[in-house]
C-alpha positions as CSV (number, residue, x, y, z in Angstrom):
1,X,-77.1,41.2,9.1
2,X,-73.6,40.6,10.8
3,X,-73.2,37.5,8.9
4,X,-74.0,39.2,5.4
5,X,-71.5,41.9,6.3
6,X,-68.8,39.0,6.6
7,X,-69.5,37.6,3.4
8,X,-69.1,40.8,1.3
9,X,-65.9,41.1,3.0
10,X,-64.7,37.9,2.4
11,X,-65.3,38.0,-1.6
12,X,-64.1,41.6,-1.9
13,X,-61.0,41.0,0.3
14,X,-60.4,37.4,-1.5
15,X,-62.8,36.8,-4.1
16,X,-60.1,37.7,-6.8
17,X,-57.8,35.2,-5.6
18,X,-59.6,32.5,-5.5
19,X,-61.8,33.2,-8.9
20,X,-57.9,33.3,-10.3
21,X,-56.8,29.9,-8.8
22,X,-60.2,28.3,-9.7
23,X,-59.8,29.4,-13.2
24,X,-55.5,28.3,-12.7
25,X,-56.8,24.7,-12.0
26,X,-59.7,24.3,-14.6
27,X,-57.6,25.7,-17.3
28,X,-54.6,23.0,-16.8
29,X,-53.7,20.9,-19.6
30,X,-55.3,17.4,-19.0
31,X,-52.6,14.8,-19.0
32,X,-52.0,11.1,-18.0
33,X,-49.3,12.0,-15.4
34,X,-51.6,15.0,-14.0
35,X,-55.0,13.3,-14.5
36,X,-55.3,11.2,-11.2
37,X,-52.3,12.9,-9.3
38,X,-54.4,14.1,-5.8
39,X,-57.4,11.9,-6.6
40,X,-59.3,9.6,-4.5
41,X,-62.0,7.0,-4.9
42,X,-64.4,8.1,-2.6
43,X,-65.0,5.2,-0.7
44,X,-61.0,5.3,0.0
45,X,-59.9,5.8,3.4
46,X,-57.9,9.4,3.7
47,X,-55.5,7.3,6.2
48,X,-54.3,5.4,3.0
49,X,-51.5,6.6,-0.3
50,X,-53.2,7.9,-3.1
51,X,-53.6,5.0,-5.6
52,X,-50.8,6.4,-7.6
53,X,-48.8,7.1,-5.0
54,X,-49.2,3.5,-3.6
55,X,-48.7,2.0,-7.0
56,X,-45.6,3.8,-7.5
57,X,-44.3,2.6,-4.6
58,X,-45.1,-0.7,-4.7
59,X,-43.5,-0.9,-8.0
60,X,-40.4,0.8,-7.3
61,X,-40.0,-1.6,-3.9
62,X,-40.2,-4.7,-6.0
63,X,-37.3,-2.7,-8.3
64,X,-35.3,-2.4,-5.6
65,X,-35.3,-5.8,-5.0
66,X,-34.4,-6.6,-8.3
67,X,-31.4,-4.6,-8.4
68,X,-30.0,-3.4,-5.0
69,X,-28.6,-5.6,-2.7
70,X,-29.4,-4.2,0.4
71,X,-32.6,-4.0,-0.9
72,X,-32.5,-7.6,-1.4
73,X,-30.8,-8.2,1.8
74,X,-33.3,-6.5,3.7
75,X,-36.0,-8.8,2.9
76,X,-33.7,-11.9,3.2
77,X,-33.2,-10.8,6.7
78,X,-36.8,-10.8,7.8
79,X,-37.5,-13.8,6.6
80,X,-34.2,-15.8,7.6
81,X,-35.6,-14.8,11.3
82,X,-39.3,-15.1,11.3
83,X,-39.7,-18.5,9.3
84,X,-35.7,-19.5,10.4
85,X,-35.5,-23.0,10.2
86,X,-39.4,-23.6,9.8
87,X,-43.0,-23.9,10.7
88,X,-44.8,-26.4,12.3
89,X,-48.4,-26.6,12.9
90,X,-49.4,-29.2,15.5
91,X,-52.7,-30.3,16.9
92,X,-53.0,-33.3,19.9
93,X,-55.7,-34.5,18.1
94,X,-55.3,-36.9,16.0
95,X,-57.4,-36.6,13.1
96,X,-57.0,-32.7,12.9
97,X,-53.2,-33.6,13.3
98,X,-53.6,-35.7,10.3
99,X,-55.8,-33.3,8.1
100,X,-53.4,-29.9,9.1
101,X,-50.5,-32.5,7.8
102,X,-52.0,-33.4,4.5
103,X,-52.8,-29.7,3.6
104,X,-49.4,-28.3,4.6
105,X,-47.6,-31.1,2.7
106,X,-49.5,-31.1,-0.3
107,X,-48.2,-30.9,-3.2
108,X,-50.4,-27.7,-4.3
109,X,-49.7,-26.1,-1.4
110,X,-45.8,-26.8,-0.1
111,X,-46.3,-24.6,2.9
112,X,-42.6,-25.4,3.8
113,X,-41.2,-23.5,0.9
114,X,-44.3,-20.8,0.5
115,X,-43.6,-20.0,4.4
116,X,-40.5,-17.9,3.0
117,X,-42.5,-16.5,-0.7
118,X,-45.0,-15.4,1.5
119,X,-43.0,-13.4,4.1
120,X,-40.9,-11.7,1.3
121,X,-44.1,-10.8,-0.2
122,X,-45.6,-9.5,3.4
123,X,-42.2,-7.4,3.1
124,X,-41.6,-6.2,0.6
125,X,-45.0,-4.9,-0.4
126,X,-46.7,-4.7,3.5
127,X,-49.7,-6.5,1.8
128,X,-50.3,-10.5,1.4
129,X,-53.8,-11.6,-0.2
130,X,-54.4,-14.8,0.1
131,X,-56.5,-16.5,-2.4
132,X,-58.4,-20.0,-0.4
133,X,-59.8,-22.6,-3.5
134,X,-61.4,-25.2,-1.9
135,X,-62.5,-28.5,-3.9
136,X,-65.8,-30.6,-3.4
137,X,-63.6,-33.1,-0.7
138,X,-62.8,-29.9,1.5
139,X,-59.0,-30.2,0.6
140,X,-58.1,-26.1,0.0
141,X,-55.3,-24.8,-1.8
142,X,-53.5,-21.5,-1.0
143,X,-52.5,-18.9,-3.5
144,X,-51.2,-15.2,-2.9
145,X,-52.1,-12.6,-5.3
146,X,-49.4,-9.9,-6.1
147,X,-50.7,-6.7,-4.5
148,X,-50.2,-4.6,-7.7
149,X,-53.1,-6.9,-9.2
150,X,-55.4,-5.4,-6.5
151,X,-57.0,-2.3,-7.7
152,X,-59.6,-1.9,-4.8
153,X,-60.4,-2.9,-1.1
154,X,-64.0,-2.5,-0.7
155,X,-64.4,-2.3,3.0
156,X,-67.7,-2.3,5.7
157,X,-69.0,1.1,5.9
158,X,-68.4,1.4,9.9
159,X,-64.9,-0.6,9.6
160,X,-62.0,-0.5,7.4
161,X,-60.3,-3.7,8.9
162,X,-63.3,-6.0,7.9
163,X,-63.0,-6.6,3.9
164,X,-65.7,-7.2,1.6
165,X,-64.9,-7.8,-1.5
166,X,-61.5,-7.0,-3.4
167,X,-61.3,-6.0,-7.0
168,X,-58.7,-6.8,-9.5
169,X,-57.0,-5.0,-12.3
170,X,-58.3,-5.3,-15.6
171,X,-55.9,-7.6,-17.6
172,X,-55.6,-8.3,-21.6
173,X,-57.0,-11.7,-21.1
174,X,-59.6,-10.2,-18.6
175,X,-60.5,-7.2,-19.1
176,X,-63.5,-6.8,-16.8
177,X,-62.8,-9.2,-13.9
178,X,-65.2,-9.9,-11.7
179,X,-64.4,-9.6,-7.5
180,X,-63.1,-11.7,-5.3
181,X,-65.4,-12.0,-2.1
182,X,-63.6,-11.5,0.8
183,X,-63.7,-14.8,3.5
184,X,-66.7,-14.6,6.0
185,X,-66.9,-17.4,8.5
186,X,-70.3,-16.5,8.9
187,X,-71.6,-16.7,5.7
188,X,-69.0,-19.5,4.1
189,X,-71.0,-22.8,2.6
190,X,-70.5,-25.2,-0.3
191,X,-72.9,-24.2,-2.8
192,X,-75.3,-26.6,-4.4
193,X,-72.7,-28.5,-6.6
194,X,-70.8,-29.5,-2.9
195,X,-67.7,-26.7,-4.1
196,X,-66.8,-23.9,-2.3
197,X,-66.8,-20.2,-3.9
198,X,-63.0,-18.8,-3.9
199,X,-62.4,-16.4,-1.1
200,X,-59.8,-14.1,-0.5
201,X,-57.9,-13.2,3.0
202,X,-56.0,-10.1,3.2
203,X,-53.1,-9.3,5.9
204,X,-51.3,-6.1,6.0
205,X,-48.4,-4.7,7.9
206,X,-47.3,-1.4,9.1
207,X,-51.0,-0.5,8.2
208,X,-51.8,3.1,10.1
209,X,-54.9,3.1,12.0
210,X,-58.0,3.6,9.8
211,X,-55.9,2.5,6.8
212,X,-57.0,-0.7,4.7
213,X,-53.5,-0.7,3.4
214,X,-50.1,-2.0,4.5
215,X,-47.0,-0.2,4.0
216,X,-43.7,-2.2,2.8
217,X,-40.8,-2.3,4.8
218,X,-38.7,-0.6,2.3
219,X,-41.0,2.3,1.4
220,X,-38.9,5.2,4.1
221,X,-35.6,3.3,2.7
222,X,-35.8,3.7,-1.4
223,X,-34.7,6.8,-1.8
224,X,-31.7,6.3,0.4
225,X,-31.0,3.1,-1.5
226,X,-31.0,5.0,-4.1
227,X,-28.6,7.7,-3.1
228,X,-26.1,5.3,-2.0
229,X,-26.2,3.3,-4.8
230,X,-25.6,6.2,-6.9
231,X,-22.6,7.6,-4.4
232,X,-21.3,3.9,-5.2
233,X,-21.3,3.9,-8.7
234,X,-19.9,7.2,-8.8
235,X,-17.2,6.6,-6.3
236,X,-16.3,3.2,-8.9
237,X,-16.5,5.7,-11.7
238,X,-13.9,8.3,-9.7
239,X,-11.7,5.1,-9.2
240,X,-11.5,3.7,-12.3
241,X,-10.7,7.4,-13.8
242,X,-7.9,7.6,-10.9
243,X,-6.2,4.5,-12.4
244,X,-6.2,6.5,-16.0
245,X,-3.4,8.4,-17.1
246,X,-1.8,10.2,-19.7
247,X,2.1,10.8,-21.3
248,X,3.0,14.2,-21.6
249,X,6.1,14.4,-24.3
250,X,8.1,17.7,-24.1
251,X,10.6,18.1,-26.9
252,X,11.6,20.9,-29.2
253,X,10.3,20.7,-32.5
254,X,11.1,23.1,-35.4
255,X,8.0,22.8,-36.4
256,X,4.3,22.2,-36.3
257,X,4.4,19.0,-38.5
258,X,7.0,17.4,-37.1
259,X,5.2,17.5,-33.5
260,X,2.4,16.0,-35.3
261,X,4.6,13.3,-36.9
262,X,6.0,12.6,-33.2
263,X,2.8,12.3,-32.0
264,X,1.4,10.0,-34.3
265,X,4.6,7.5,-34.6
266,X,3.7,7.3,-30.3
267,X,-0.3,6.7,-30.8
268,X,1.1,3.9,-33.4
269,X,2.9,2.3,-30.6
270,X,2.4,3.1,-27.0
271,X,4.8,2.0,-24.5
272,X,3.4,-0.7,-22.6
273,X,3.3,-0.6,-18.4
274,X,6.5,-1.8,-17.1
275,X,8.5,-1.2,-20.2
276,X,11.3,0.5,-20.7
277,X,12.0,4.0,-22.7
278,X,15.2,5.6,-23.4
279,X,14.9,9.1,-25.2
280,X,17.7,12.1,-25.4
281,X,18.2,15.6,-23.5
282,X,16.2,16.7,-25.8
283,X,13.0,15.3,-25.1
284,X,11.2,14.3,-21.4
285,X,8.4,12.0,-20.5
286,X,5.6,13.0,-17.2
287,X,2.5,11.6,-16.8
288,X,-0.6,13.5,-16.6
289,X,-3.3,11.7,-13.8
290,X,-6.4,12.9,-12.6
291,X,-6.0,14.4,-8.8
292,X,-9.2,12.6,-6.8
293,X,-9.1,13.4,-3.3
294,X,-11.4,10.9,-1.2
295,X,-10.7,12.0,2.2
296,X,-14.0,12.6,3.2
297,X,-15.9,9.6,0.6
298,X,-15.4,7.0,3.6
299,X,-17.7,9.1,5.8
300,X,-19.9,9.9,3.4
301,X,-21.4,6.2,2.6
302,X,-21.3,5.8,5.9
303,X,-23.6,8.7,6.6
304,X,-26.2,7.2,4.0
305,X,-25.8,3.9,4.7
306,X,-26.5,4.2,8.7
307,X,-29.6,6.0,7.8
308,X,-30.9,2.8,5.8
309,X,-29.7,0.8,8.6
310,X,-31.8,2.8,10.9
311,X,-35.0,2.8,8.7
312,X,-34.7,-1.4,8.1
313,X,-34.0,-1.8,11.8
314,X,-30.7,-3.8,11.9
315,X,-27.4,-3.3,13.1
316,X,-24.5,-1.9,10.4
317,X,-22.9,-5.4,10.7
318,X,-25.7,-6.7,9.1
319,X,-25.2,-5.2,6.1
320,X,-21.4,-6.2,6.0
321,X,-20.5,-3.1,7.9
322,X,-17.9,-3.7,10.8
323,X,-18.4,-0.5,12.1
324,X,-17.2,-1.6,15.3
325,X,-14.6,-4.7,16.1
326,X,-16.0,-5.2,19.6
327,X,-18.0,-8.5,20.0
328,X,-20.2,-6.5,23.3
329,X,-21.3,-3.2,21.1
330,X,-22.3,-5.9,18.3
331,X,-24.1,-7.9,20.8
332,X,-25.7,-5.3,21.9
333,X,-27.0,-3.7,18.9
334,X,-28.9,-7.0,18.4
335,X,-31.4,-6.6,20.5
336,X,-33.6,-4.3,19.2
337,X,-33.4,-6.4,16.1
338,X,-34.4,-9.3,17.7
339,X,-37.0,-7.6,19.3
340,X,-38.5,-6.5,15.5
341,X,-38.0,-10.0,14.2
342,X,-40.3,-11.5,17.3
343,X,-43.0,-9.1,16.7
344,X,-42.6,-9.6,12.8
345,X,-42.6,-13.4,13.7
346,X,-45.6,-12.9,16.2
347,X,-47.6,-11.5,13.5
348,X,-46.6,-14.1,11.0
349,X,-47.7,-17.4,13.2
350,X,-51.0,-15.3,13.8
351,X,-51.7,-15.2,9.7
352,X,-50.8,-18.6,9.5
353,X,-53.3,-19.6,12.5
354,X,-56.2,-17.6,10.9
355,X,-55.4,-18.9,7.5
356,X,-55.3,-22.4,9.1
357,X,-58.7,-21.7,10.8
358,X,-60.7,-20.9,7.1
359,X,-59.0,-24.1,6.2
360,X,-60.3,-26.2,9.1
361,X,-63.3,-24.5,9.0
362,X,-64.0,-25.3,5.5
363,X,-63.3,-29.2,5.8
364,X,-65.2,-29.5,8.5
365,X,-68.1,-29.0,6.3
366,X,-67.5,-31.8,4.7
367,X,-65.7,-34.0,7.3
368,X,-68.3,-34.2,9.8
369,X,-66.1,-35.8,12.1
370,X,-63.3,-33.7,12.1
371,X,-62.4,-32.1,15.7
372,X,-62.6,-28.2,13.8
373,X,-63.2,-26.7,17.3
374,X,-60.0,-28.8,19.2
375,X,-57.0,-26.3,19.6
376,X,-53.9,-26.3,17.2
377,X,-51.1,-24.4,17.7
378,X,-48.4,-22.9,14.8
379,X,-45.0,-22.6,16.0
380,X,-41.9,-21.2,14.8
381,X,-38.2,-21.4,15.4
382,X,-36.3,-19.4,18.0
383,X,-35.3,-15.9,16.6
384,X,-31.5,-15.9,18.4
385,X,-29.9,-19.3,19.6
386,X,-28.0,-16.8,22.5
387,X,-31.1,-15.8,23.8
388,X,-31.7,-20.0,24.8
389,X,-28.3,-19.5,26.6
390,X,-29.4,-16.5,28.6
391,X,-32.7,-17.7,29.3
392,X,-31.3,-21.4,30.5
393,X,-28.6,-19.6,33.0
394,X,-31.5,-17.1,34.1
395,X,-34.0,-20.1,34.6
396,X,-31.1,-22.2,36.4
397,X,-30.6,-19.5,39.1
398,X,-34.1,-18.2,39.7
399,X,-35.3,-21.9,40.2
400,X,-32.9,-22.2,42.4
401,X,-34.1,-19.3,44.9
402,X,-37.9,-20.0,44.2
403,X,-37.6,-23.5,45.1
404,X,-36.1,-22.7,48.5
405,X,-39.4,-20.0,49.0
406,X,-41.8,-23.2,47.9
407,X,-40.2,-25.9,50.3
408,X,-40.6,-22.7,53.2
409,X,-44.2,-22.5,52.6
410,X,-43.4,-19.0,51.2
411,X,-45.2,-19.7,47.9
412,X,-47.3,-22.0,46.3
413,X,-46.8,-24.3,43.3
414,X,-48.2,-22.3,41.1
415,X,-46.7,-18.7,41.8
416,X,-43.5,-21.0,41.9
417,X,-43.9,-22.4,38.4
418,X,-45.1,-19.2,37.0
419,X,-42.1,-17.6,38.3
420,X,-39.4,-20.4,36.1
421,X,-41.4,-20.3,33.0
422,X,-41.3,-16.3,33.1
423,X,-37.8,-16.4,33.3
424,X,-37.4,-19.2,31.2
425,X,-38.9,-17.1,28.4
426,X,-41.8,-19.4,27.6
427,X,-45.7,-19.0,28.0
428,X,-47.2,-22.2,29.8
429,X,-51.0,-22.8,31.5
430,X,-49.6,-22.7,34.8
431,X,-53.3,-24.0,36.6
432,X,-53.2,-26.8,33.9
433,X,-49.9,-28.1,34.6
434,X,-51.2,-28.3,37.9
435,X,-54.1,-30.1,37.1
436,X,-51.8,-32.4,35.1
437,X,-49.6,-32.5,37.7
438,X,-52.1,-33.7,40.5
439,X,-53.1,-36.7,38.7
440,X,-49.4,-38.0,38.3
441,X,-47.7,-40.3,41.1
442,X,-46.7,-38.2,44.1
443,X,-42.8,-38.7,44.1
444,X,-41.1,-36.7,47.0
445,X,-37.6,-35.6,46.2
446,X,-34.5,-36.2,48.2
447,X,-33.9,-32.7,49.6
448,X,-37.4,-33.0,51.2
449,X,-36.8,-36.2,52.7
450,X,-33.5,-34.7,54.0
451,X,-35.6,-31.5,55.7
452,X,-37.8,-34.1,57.2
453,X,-35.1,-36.0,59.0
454,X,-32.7,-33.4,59.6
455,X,-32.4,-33.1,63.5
456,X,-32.2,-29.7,65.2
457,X,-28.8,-28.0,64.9
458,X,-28.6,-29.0,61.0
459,X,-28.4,-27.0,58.2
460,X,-31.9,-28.1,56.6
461,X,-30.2,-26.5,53.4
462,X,-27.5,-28.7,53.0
463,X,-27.2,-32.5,51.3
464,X,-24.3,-35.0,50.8
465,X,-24.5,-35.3,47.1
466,X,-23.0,-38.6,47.6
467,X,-24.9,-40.4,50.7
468,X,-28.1,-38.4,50.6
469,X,-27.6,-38.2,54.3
470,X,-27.5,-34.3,55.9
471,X,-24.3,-32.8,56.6
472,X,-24.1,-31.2,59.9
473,X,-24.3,-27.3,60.3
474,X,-21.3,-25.4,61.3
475,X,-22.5,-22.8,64.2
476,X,-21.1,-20.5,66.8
477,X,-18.2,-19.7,64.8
């Protein structure tokens, strides 16, 4: 009874509003700019843009690439970094050393130069599909697909991160294309001719969670790139009109024609710049120029163009901005940069790796006696040569004090080597160094032959560079 009370209410209260606004939206005009706007496939995760949306952007971000130059710049910065001065992919086995080599060097493939396509792509669209065509010899060929050719992600039911199938955009050569299965390790086989289906691998980046999209890096920065490009062709614009003048002629004429006739013998022939007019009393020359005050313009690109510094993540300098002259506030507005470019960079050597793996994977279904489960690694340049310097000079000094706690029985080996390569800024298997290290030659150094034949009332610590013998320790002073 209570709950049928309610409902009258509700309709009497608000029943008339929303009868009007159903009738509002079923009565709008139809159009192709109205017709999908708010739509979404219904398989289409709510955590991703609306398809429109997303293709808007993705098109406007490749735009901006076209024609801005920080646009441009942006994505030349990422990709300067994270690929630098290249990657290597290495395996200590030498067969999978051999095969990783042919398929990176091939001519097909040129993963040298598609290192950097790739990462602009991953960049500026936040998206890299990776088409894997493999032959009947197990040699695979690479491709990425432009992201606006993707219409669909068709995803697992229980997880949006696991691909099944992607579907393209109808084309005028193709108009129903047919999908492109996503690449399942579990389910990949040559079929019955000894080929390989084509597959598909998909990476994304800045991809919310429960999104099967990635977002470019320049999607929170177009419209400022906009608004300063437009500032900047309008401040050109003001400039140029600064530069324009006009003669103003004061005379006294008796009459209306013979002002006109003045006029007209001047517009026949102009003086030039820099020449010289004499006139009489009776007539005086001014010039007539357009009064542009630009105290404040200096400020105001600034304004916009700190806010795209912010959203791309690098310092003003970067974008041939000496805001400041000082070397420290420049060196330290790097950091945070560099930090970006490593995880960027992190991310990158991972794709690589997995793409690697499918590869691997696929060959060994042919090679039988290809090592597919030895390790490989894929390894990139250093992202700032300063941050060697800093590491070397913190490495130097902390070995230094840990070695003196190892030769006191203070710590072991393997706190001690776990300790340098920490500070040296690199990631090493510290128990099988160890290993390694207990099956070379035992070689005692010359410091520890010194502790062992220092007598008592020497400085254990101290070594003759020259003799090797002990100096003698300086007490009761």
């Amino acid at each position: 009874m209570k709950n049928n009370l309610m409902e009258r209410m509700t309709q009497t209260l608000f029943g008339g509003e929303i009868r009007r606004q159903v009738r509002a939206a079923l009565s709008a005009a139809e159009t192709e700019a109205s017709f999908i706007v708010g739509a979404r496939q219904f398989n289409q995760s709510d955590r991703d843009r609306f398809t429109y949306d997303r293709e808007k952007m993705l098109e406007l971000s490749l735009e901006a690439w076209r024609v801005n130059p920080l646009a441009r710049r942006i994505i030349e910065l990422t990709s300067q970094y994270v690929v630098g001065g290249g990657i290597n992919a290495e395996s200590k086995n030498d067969k999978l050393a051999k095969f990783i080599s042919d398929f990176w060097n091939h001519r097909l493939n040129r993963m040298d130069v598609r290192a950097f396509e790739w990462c602009d792509e991953l960049t500026r669209t936040g998206n890299l599909f990776i088409l894997l065509s493999t032959d009947a010899a197990g040699m695979t060929y690479a491709r990425a697909y432009p992201a606006t050719a993707i219409a669909e992600i068709e995803t697992r039911p229980n997880d949006v991160e696991q691909p099944i199938r992607f579907q393209l955009k109808p084309t005028n050569t193709d108009p129903d294309p047919a999908p492109i299965p996503a690449y399942d390790p579990n389910t990949d086989s040559p079929d019955a001719a000894g080929g390989f289906p084509a597959v598909m691998l998909h990476y994304a980046i800045n991809r919310p969670v429960g999104g099967a999209w990635g977002e470019s890096d320049l999607a929170p920065l177009l419209k400022w790139l906009s608004r300063y490009a437009n500032w900047l062709e309008d401040r050109a614009r003001l400039n140029r009109f600064r530069t324009a003048f006009l003669y103003v002629v004061k005379a006294r004429f008796q009459s209306e024609a013979e002002r006109l006739a003045r006029q007209a013998q001047l517009n026949t022939s102009p003086p030039s710049p820099g020449s010289i007019l004499v006139t009489d009393e009776s007539e005086t020359w001014e010039v007539l120029s357009a009064k542009l005050d630009s105290v404040e313009a200096n400020s105001d690109g600034l304004a916009i163009k700190k806010m795209i510094s912010a959203g791309a993540g690098v310092p003003m300098h970067f974008l041939a901005e000496p805001e400041s002259a000082t070397r420290t506030t420049a060196e330290a507005a790097g950091g945070p940069t560099f930090r970006h470019f490593e995880q960027r960079q992190r991310f990158y050597l991972w794709m690589l790796t997995d793409i690697l793996t499918a590869v691997i994977g696929r060959r060994a279904m042919v090679q039988k006696d290809l090592p597919h489960k030895e390790p490989f690694t894929v390894k990139g340049s250093d992202i700032s040569a300063r941050d060697n310097v800093s590491y070397g000079m913190a490495t130097t000094y902390v070995n230094n004090v840990f070695s003196e706690l190892r030769d006191r029985g203070l710590i072991d080996d393997s706190e001690y080597l776990r300790m340098v390569y920490r500070f040296s800024g690199e990631s090493a298997d510290v128990e099988e160094m160890l290993k390694r290290g207990a099956k070379a030659p035992k070689t005692e150094t010359l410091e520890r032959k010194s502790r062992k034949a220092a007598p008592a009332g020497l400085n254990p610590g101290a070594v003759d560079p020259d003799t090797g013998e002990p100096k003698q320790a300086i007490t009761g002073i």
